[in-house]
C-alpha positions as CSV (number, residue, x, y, z in Angstrom):
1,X,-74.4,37.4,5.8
2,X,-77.5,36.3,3.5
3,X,-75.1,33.5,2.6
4,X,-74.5,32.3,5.8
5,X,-77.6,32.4,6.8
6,X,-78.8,30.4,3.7
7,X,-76.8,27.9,4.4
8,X,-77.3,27.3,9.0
9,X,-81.2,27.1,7.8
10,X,-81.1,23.4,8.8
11,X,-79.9,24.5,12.6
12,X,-81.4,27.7,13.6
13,X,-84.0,29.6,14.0
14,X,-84.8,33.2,12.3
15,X,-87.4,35.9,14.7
16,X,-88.6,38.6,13.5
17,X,-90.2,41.4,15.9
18,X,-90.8,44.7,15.4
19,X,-87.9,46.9,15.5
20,X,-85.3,43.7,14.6
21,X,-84.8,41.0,12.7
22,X,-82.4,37.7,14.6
23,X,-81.5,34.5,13.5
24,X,-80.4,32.4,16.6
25,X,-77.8,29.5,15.5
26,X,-78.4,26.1,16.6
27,X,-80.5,23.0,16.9
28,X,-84.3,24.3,18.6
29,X,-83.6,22.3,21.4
30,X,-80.6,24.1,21.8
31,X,-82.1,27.3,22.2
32,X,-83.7,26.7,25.1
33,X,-83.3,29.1,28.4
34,X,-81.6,26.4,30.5
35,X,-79.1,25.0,27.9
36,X,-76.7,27.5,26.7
37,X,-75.8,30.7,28.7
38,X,-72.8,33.0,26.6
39,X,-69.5,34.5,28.2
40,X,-70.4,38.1,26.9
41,X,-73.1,39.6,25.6
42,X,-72.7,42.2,23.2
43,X,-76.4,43.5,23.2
44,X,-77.1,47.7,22.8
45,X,-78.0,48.6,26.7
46,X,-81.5,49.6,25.1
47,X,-82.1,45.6,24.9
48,X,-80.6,44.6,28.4
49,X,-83.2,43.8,31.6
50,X,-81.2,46.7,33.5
51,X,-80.7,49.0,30.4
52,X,-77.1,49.8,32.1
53,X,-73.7,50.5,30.8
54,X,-71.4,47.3,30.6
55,X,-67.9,47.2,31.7
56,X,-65.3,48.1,28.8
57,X,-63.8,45.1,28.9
58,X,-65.3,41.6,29.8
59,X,-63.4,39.3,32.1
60,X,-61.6,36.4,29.9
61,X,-62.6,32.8,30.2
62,X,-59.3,31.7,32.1
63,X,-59.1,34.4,34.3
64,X,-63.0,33.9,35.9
65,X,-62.0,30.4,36.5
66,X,-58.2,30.0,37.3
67,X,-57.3,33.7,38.7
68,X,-58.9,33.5,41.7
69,X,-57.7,35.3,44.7
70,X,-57.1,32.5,47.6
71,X,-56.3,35.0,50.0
72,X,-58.5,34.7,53.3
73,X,-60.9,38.2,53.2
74,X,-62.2,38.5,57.0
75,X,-64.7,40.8,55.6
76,X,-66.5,38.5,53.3
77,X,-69.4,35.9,54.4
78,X,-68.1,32.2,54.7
79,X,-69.7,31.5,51.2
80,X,-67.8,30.4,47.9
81,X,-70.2,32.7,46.1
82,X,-68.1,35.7,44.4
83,X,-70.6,38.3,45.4
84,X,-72.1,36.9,48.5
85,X,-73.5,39.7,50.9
86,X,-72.5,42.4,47.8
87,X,-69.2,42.2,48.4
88,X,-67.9,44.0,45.1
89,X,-71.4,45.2,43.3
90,X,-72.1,48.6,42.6
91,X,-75.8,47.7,42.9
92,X,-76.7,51.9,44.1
93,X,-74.8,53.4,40.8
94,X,-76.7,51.3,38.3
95,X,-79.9,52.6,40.1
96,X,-79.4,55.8,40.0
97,X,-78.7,56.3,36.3
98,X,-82.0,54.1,35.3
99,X,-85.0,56.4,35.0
100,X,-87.5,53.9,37.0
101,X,-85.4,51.7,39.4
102,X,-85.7,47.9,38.6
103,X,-84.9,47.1,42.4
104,X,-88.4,48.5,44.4
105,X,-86.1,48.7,47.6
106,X,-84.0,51.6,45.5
107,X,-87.7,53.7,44.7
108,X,-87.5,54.6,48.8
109,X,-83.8,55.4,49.0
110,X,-84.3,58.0,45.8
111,X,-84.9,61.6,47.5
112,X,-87.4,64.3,46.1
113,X,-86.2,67.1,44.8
114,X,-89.1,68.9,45.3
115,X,-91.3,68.2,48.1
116,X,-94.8,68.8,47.7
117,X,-95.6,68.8,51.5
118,X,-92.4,70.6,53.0
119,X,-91.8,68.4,56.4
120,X,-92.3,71.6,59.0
121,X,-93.5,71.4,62.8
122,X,-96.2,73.7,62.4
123,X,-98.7,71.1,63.5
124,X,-97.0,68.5,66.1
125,X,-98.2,67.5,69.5
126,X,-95.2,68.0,71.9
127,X,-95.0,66.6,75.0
128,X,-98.8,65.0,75.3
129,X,-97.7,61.8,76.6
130,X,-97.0,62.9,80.0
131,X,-100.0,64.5,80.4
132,X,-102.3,61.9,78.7
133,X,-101.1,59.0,80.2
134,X,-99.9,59.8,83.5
135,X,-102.1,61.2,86.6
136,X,-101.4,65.0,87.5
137,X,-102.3,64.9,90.8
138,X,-99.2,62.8,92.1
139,X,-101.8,59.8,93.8
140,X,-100.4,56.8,91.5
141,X,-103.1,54.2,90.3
142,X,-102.8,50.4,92.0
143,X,-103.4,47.9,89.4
């Protein structure tokens, strides 16, 4: 590997951080955000933005662009998108194995196991609205 890398010094780049140590192949330029994007990633799910389990097996090249189903789905939005309106995502499962959610909507759908003010009706007004804001004496007020 120390070989290799010896000899792509001329196109790449080597980072060093704290806990690793990367060399990224390629011209600088090339490393850029915007200019390449990989078919698989094989990172540990400690260095993924969602720190989630992958799928076993990643979808080949030919089958994400030629094995399309061209059936007509009633059920999906008129979009070419492959997971328009969620269609297919298991968005809720990935949140609840993460520790903090990444999504904020999914912080209000988790449920306390505990509560630390049980929700009783010890203190509620019942039936005040009839009594504040209508008359009691049957005479009804012209406005």
């Amino acid at each position: 590997m120390a070989e290799e890398l010896d000899q792509n010094r001329e196109h790449g780049l080597s980072v060093k951080t704290e806990t690793d140590e990367f060399y990224l192949q390629g011209r600088p330029c090339e490393l850029s955000a915007f200019s390449f994007v990989p078919t698989s990633r094989q990172d540990p799910p400690q260095r993924t933005v969602f720190n989630s389990k992958k799928p076993d097996t990643a979808p080949k090249t030919y089958d994400r662009l030629f094995r399309k189903d061209f059936d007509y789905n009633n059920k999906l939005h008129r979009d070419d998108r492959e997971h328009a309106k969620s269609r297919g995502l298991v968005v809720n499962a990935e949140e609840k194995e993460k520790e903090v959610p990444t999504l904020s909507s999914s912080e209000y759908g988790h449920r306390l196991q505990l509560f630390k003010d049980h929700p009783d009706r010890k203190h509620v007004r019942i039936a005040h609205v009839k009594t504040e804001f209508y008359r009691r004496n049957g005479i009804e007020g012209t406005s």
